[in-house]
PDB file of N, CA, C and O in Angstrom:
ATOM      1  N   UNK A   1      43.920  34.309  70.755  1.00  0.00           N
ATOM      2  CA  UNK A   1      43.509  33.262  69.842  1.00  0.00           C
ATOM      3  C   UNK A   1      42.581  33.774  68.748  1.00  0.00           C
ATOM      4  O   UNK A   1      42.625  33.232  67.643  1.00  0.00           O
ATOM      5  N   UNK A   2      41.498  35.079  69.052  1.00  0.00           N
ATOM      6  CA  UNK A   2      40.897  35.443  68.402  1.00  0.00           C
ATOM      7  C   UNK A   2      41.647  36.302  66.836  1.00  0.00           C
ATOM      8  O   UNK A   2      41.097  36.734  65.823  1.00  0.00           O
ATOM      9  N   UNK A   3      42.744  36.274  67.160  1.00  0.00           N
ATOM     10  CA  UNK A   3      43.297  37.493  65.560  1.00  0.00           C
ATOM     11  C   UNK A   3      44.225  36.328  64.991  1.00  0.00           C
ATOM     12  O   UNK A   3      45.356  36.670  64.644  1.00  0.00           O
ATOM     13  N   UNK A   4      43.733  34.484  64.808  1.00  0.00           N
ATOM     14  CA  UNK A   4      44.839  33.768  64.353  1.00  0.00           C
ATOM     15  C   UNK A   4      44.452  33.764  63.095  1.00  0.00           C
ATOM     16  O   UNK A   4      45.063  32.813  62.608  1.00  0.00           O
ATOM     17  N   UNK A   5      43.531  34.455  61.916  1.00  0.00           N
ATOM     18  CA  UNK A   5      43.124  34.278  61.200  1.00  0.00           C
ATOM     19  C   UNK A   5      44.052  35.285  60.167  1.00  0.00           C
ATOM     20  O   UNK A   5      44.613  35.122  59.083  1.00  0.00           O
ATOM     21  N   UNK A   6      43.906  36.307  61.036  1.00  0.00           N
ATOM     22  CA  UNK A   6      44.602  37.777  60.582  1.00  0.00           C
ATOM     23  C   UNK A   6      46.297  37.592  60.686  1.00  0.00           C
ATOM     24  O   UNK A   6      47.030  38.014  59.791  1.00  0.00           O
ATOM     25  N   UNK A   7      46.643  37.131  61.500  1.00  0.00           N
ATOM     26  CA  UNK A   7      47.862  36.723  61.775  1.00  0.00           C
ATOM     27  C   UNK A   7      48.487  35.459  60.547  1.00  0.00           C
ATOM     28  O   UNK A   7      49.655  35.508  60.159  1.00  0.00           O
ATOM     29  N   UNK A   8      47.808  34.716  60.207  1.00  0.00           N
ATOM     30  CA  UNK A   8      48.111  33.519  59.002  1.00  0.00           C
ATOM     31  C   UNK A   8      48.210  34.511  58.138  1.00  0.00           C
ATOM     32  O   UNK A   8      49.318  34.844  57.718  1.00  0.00           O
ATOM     33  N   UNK A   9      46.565  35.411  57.564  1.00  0.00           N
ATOM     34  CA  UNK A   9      47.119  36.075  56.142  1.00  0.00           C
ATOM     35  C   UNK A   9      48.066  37.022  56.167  1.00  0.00           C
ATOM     36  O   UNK A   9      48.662  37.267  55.117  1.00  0.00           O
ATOM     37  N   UNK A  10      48.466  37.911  57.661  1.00  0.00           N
ATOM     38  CA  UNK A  10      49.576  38.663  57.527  1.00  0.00           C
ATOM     39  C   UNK A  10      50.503  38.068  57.057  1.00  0.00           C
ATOM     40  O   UNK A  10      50.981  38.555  56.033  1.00  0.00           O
ATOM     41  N   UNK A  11      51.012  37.022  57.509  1.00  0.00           N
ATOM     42  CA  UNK A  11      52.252  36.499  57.255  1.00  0.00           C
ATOM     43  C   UNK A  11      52.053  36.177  55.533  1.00  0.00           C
ATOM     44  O   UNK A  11      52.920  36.493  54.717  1.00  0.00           O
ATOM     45  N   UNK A  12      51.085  35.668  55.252  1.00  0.00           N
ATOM     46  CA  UNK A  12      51.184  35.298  53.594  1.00  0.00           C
ATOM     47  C   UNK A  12      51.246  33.299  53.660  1.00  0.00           C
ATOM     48  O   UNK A  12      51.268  32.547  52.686  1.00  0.00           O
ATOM     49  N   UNK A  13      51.257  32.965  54.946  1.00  0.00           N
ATOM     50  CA  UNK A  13      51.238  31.811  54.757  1.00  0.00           C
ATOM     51  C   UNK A  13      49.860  31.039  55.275  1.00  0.00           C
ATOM     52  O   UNK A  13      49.759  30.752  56.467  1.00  0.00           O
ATOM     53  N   UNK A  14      49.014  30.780  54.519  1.00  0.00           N
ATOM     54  CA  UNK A  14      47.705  31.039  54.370  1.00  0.00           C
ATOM     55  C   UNK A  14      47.196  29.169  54.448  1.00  0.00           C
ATOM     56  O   UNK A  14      45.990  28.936  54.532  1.00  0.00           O
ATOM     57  N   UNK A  15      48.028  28.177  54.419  1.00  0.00           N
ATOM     58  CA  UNK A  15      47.719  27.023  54.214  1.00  0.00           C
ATOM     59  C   UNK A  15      48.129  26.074  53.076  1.00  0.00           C
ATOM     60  O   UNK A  15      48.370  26.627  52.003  1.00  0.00           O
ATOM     61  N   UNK A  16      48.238  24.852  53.127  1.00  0.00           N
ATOM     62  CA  UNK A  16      48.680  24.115  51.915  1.00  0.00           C
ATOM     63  C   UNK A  16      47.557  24.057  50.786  1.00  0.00           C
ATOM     64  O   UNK A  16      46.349  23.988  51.013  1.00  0.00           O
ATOM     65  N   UNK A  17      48.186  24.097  49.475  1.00  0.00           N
ATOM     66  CA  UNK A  17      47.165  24.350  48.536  1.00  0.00           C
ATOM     67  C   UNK A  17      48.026  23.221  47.665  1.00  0.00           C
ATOM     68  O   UNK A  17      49.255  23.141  47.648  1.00  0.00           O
ATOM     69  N   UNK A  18      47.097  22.374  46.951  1.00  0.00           N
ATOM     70  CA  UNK A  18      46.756  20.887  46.046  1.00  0.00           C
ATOM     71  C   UNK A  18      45.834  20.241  46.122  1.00  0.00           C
ATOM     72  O   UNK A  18      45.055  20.122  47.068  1.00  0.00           O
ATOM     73  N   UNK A  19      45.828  19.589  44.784  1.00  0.00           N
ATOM     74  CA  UNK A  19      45.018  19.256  44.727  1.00  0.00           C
ATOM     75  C   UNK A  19      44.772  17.348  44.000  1.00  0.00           C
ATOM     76  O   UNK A  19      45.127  16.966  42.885  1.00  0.00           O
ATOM     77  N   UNK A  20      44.199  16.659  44.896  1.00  0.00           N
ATOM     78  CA  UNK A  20      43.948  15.229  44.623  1.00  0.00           C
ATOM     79  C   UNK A  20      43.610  14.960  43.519  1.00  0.00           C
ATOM     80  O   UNK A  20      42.559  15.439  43.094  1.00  0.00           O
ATOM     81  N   UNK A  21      44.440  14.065  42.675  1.00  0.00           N
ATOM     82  CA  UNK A  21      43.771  13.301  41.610  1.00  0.00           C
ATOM     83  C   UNK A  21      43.635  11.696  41.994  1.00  0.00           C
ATOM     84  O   UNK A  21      42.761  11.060  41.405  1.00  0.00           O
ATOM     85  N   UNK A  22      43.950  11.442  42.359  1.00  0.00           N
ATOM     86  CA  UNK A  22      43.669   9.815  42.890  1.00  0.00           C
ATOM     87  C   UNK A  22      43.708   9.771  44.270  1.00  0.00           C
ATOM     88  O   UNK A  22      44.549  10.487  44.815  1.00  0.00           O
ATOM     89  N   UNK A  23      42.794   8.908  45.137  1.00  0.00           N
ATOM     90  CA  UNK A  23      43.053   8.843  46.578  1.00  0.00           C
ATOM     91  C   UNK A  23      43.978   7.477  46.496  1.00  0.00           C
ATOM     92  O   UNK A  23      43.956   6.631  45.603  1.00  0.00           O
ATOM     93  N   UNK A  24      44.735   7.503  47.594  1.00  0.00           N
ATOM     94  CA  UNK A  24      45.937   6.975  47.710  1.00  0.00           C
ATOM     95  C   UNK A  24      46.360   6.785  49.326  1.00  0.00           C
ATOM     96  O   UNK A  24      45.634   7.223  50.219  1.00  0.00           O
ATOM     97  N   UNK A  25      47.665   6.055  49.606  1.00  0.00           N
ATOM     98  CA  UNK A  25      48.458   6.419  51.122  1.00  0.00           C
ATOM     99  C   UNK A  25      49.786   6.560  50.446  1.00  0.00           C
ATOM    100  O   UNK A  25      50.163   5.845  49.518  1.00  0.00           O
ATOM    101  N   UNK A  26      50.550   7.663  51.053  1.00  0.00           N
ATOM    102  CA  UNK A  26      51.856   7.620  51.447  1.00  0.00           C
ATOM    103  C   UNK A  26      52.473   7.985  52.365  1.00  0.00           C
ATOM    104  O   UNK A  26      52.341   8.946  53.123  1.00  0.00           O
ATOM    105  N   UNK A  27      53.477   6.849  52.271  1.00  0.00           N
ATOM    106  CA  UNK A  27      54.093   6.657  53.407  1.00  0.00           C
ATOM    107  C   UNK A  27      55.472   7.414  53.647  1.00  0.00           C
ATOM    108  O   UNK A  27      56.299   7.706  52.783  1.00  0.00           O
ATOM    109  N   UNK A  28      55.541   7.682  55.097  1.00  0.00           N
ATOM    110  CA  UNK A  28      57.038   8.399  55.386  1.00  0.00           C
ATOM    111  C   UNK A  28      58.471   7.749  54.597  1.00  0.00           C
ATOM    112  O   UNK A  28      58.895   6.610  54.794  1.00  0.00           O
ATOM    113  N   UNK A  29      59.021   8.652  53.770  1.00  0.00           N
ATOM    114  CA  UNK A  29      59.875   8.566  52.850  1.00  0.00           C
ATOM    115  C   UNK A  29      59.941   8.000  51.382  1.00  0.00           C
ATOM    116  O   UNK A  29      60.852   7.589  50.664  1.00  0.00           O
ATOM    117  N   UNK A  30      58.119   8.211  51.202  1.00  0.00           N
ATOM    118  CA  UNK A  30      57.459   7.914  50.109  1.00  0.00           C
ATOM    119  C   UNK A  30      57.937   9.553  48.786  1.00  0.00           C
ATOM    120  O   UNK A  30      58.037  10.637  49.360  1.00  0.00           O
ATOM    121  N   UNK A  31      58.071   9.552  47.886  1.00  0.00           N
ATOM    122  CA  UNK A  31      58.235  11.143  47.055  1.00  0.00           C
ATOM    123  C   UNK A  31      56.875  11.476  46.464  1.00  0.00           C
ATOM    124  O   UNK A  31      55.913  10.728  46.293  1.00  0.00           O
ATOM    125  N   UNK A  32      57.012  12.757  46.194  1.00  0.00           N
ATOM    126  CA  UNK A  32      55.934  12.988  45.623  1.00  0.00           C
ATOM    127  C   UNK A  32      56.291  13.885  44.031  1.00  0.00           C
ATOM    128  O   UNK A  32      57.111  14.780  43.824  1.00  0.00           O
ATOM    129  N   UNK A  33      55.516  13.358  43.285  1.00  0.00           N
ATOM    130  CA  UNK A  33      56.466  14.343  41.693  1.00  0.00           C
ATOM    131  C   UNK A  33      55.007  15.987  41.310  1.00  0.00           C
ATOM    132  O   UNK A  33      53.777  15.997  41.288  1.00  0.00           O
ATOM    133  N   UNK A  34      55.726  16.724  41.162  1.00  0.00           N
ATOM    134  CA  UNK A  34      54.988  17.384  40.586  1.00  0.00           C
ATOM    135  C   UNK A  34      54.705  17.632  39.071  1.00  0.00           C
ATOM    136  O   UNK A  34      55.545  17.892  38.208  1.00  0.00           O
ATOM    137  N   UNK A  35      53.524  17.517  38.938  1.00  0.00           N
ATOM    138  CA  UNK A  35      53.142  16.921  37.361  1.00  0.00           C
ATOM    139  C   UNK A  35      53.122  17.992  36.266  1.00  0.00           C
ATOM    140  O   UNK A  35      53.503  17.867  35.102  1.00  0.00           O
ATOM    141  N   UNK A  36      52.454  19.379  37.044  1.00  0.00           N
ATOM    142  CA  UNK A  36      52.646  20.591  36.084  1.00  0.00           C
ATOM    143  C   UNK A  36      52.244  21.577  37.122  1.00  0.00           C
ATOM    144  O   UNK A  36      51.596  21.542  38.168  1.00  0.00           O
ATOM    145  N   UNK A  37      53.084  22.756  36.201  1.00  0.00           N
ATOM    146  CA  UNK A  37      52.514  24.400  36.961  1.00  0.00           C
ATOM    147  C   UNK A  37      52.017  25.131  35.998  1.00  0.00           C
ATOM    148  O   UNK A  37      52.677  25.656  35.102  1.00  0.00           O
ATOM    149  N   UNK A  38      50.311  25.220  36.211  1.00  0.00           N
ATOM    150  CA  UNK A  38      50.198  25.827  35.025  1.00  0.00           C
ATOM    151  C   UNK A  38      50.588  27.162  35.029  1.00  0.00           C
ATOM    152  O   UNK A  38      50.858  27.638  33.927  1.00  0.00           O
ATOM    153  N   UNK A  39      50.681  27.877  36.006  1.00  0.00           N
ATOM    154  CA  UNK A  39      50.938  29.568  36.092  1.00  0.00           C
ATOM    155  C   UNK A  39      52.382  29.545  37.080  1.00  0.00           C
ATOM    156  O   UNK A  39      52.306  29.924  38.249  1.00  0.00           O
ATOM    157  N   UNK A  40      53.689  29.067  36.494  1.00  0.00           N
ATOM    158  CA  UNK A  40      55.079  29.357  36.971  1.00  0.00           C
ATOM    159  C   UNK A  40      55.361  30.607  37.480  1.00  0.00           C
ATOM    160  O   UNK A  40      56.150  30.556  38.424  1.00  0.00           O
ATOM    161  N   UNK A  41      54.904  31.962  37.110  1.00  0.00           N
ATOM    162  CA  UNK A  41      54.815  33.443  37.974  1.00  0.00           C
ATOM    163  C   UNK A  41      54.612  33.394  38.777  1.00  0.00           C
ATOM    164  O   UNK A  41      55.303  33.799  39.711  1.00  0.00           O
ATOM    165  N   UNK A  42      53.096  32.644  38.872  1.00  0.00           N
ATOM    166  CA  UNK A  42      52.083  33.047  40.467  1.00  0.00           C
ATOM    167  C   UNK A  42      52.527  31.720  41.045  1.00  0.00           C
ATOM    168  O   UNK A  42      52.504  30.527  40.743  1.00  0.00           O
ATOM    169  N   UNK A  43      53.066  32.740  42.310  1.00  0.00           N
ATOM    170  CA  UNK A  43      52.616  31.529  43.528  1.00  0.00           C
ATOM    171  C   UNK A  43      51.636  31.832  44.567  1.00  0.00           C
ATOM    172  O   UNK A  43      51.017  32.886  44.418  1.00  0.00           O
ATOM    173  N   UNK A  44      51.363  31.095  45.622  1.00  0.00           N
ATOM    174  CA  UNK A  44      50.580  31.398  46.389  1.00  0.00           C
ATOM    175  C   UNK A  44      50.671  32.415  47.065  1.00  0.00           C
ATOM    176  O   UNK A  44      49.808  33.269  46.858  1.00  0.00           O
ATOM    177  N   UNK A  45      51.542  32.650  47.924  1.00  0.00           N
ATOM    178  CA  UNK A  45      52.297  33.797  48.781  1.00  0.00           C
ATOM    179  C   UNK A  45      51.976  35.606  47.519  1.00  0.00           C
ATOM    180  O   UNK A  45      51.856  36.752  47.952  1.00  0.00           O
ATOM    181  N   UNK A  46      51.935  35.175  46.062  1.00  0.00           N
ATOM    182  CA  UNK A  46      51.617  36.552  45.494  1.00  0.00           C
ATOM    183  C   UNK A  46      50.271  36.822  45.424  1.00  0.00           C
ATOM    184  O   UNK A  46      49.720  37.898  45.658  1.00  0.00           O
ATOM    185  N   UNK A  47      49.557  35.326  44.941  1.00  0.00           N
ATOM    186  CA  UNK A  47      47.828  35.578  44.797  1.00  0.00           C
ATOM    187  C   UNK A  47      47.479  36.092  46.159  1.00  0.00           C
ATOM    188  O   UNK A  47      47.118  37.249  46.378  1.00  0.00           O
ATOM    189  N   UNK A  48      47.613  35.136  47.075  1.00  0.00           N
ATOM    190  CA  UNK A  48      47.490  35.773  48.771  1.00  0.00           C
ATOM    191  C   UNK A  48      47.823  37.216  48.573  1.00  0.00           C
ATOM    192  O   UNK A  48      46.966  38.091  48.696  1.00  0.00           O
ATOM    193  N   UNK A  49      48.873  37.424  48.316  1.00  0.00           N
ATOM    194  CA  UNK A  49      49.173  39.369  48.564  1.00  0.00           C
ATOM    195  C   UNK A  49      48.214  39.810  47.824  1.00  0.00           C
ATOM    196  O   UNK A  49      47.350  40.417  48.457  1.00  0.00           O
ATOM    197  N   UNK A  50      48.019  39.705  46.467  1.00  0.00           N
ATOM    198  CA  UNK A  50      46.453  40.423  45.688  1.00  0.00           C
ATOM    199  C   UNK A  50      45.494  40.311  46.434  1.00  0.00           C
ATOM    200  O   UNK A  50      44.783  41.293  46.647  1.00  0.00           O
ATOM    201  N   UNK A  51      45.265  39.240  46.943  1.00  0.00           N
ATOM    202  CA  UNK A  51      43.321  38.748  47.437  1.00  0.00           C
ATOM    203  C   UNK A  51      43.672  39.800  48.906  1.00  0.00           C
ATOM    204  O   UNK A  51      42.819  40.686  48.959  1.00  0.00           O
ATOM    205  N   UNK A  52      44.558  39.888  49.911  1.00  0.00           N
ATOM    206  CA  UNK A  52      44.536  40.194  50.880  1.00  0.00           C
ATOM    207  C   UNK A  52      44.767  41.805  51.194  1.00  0.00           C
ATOM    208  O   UNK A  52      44.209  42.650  51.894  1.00  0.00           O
ATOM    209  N   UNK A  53      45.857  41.766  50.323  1.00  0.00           N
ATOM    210  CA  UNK A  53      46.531  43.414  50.766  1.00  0.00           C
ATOM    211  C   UNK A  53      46.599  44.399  49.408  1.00  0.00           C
ATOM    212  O   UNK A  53      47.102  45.503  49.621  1.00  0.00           O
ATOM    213  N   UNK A  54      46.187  44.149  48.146  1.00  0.00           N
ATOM    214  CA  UNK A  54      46.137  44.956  47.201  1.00  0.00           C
ATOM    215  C   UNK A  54      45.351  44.515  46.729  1.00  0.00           C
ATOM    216  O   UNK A  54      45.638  43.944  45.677  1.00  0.00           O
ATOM    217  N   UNK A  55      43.855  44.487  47.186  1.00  0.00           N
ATOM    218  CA  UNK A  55      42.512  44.252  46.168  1.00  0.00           C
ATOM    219  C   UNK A  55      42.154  45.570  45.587  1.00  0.00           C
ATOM    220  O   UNK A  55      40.983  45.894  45.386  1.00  0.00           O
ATOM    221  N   UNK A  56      43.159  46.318  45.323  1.00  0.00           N
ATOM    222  CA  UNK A  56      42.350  47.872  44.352  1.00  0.00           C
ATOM    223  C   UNK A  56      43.246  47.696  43.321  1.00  0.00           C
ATOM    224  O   UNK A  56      43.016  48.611  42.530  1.00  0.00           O
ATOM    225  N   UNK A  57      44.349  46.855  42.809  1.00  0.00           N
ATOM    226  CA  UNK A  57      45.291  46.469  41.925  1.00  0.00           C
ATOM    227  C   UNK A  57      43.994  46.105  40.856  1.00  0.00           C
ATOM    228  O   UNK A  57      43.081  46.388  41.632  1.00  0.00           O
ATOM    229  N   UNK A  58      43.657  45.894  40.246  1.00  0.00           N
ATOM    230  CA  UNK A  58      42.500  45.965  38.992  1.00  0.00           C
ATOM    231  C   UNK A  58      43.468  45.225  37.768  1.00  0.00           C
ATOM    232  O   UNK A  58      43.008  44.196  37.274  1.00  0.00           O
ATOM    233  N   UNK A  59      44.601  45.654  37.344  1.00  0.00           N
ATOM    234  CA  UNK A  59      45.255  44.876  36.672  1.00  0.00           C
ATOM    235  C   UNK A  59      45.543  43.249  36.942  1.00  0.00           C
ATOM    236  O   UNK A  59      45.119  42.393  36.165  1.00  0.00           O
ATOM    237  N   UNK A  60      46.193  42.982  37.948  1.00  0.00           N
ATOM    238  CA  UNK A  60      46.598  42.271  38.039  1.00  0.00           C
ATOM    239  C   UNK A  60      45.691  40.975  38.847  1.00  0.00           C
ATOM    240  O   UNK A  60      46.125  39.888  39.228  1.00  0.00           O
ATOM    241  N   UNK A  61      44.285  41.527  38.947  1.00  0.00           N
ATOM    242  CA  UNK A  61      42.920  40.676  39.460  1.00  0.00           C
ATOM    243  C   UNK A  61      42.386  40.658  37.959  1.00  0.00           C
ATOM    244  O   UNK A  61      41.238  41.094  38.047  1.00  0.00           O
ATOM    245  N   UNK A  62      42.505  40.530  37.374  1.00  0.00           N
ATOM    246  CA  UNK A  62      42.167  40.276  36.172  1.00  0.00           C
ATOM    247  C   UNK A  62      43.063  39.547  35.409  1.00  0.00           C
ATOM    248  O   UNK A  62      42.689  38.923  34.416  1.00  0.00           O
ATOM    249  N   UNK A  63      44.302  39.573  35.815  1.00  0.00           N
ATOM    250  CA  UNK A  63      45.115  38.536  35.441  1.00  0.00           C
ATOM    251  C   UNK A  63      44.900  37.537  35.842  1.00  0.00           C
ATOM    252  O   UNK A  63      44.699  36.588  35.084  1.00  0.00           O
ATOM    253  N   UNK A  64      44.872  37.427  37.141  1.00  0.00           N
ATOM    254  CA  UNK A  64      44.170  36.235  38.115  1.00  0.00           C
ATOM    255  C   UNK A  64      43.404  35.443  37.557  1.00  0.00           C
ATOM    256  O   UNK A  64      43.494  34.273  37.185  1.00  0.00           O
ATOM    257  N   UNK A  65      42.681  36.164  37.540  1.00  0.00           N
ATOM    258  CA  UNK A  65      40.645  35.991  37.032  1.00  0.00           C
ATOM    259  C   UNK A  65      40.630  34.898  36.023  1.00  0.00           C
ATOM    260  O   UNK A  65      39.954  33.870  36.064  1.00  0.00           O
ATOM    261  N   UNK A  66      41.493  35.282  35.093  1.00  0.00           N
ATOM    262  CA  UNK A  66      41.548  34.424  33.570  1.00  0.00           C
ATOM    263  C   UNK A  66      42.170  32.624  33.797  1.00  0.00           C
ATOM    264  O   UNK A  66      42.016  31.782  32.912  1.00  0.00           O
ATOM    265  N   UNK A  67      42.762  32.367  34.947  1.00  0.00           N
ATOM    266  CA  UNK A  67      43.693  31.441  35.698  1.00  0.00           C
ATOM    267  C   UNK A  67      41.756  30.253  35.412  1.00  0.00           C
ATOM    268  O   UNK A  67      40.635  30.510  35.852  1.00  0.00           O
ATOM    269  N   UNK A  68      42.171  29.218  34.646  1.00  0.00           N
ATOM    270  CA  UNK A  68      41.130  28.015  34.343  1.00  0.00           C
ATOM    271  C   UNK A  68      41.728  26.999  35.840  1.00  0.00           C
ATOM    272  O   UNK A  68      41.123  25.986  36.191  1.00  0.00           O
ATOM    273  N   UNK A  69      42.795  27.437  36.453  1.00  0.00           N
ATOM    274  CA  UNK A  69      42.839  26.456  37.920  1.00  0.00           C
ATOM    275  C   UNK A  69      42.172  26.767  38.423  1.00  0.00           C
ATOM    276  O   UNK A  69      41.459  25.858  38.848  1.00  0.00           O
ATOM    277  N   UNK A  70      41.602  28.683  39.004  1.00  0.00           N
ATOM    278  CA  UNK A  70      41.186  28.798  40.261  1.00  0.00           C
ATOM    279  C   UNK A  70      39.938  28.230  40.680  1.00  0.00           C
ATOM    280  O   UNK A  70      38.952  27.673  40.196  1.00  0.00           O
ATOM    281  N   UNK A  71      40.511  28.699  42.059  1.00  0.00           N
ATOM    282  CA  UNK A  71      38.678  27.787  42.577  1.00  0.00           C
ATOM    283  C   UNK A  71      37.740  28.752  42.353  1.00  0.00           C
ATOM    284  O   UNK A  71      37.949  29.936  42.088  1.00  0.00           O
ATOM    285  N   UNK A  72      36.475  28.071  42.495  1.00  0.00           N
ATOM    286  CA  UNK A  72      34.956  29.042  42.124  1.00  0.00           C
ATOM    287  C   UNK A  72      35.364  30.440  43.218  1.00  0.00           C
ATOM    288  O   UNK A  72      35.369  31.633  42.916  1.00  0.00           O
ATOM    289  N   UNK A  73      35.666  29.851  44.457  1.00  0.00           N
ATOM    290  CA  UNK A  73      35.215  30.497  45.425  1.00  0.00           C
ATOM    291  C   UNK A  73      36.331  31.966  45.285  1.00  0.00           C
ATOM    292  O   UNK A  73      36.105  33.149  45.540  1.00  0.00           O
ATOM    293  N   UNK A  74      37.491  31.321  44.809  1.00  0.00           N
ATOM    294  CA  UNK A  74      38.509  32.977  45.025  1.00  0.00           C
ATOM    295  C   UNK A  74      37.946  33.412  43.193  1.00  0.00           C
ATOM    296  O   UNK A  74      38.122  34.601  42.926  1.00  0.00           O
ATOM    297  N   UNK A  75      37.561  32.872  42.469  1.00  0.00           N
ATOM    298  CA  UNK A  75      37.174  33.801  41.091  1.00  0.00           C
ATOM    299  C   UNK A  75      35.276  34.907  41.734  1.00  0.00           C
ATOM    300  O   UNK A  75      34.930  35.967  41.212  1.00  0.00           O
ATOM    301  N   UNK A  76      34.697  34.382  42.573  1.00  0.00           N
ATOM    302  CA  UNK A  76      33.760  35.000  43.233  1.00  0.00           C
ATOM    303  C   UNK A  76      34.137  36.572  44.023  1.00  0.00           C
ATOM    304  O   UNK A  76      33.634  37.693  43.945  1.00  0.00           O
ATOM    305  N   UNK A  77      35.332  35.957  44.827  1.00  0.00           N
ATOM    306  CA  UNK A  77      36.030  37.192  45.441  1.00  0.00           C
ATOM    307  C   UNK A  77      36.636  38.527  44.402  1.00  0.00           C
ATOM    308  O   UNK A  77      36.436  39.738  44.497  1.00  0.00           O
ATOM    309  N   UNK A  78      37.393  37.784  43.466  1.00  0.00           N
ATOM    310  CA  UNK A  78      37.812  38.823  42.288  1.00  0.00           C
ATOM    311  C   UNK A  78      36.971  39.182  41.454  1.00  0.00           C
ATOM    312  O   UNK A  78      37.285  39.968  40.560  1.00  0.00           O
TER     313      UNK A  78
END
């Protein structure tokens, strides 16, 4: 139980990521629309591979970096 942490970021599937603009309920067989992507390249599964397994990549953490979505906490890490 102790390596389930290491085991999530191995895999690259690290948790659901969105974010609330209105609180709300929906219900089973309710849709949901997606409104915009601001960065169509990056998905999660690639930022995850930078933050996790190629943090000496310098290029492409700086690509990151410039991203006005990210959170405080992963622009701290980069």
């Amino acid at each position: 139980m102790e390596d389930i942490p290491e085991k999530v970021i191995a895999n690259g599937k690290s948790g659901w990521y969105l974010r609330v603009l209105r609180d709300g309920v929906i219900k089973a067989g309710q849709t949901m629309k997606l409104l915009e992507r601001p960065n169509p390249d990056w998905s999660i599964a690639r930022a995850n591979e930078l933050m996790f397994h190629r943090r000496d990549d310098l290029g492409w953490r700086a690509n990151l970096r410039r991203w006005s979505c990210l959170p405080k906490s992963w622009a701290v890490i980069l």
